[in-house]
C-alpha positions in Angstrom: 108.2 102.0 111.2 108.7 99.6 108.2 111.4 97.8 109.2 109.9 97.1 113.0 106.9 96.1 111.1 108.5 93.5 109.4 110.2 92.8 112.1 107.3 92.0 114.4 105.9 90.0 111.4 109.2 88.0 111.1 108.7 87.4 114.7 105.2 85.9 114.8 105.8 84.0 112.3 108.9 82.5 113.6 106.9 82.4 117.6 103.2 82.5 117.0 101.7 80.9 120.3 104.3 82.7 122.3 103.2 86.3 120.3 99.1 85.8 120.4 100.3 85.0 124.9 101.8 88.6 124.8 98.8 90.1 122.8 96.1 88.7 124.7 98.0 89.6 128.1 96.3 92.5 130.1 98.7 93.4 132.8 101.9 92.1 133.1 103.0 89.7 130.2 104.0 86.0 130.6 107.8 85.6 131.4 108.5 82.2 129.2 106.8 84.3 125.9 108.9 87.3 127.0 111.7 84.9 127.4 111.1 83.2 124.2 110.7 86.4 121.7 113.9 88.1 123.4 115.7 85.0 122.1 114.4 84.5 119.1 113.9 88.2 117.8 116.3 90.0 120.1 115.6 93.4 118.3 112.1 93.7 118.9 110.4 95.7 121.4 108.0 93.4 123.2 105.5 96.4 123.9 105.0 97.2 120.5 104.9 93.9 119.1 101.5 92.9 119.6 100.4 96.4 118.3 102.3 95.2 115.2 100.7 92.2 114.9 97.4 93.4 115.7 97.5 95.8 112.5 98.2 92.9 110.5 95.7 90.6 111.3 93.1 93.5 111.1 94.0 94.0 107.8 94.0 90.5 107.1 90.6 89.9 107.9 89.7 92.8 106.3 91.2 91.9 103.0 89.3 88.3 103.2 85.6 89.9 103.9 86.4 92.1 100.8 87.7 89.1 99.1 84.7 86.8 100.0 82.8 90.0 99.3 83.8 89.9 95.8 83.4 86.9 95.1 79.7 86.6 96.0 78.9 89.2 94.0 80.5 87.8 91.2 79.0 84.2 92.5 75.4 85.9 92.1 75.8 87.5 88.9 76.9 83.9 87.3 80.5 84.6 86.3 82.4 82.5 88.9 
């Protein structure tokens, strides 16, 4: 699961508009984003993809509320 991971993140970053179109896609996905992913990361599976991504961004914004979190606490108590 690592590598397909990486791979997915590899892939959003090198398509971003054209990964967030298959993500936000209900039923059927968009054939130029399909297109576009299949020739720029031809080992990914499209399906899981946006799961991939999903996870990540999750835990991004989870790791910036802690972060911004922190610092307010630290913020209050006068050391930053």
């Amino acid at each position: 699961m690592g590598s397909k991971f990486v791979g997915a993140l590899k892939c959003f970053v090198k398509r971003p508009v054209d990964t967030v179109r298959i993500m936000l896609s209900l039923d059927q996905y968009d054939p130029r984003a399909v297109a576009s992913i299949k020739e720029q990361c031809p080992d990914i599976d499209v399906e899981k993809l946006g799961v991939h991504v999903g996870i990540f961004l999750a835990v991004l914004l989870l790791a910036c509320g802690v972060l911004a979190y922190v610092l307010a606490l630290l913020y209050g108590m006068g050391m930053v």
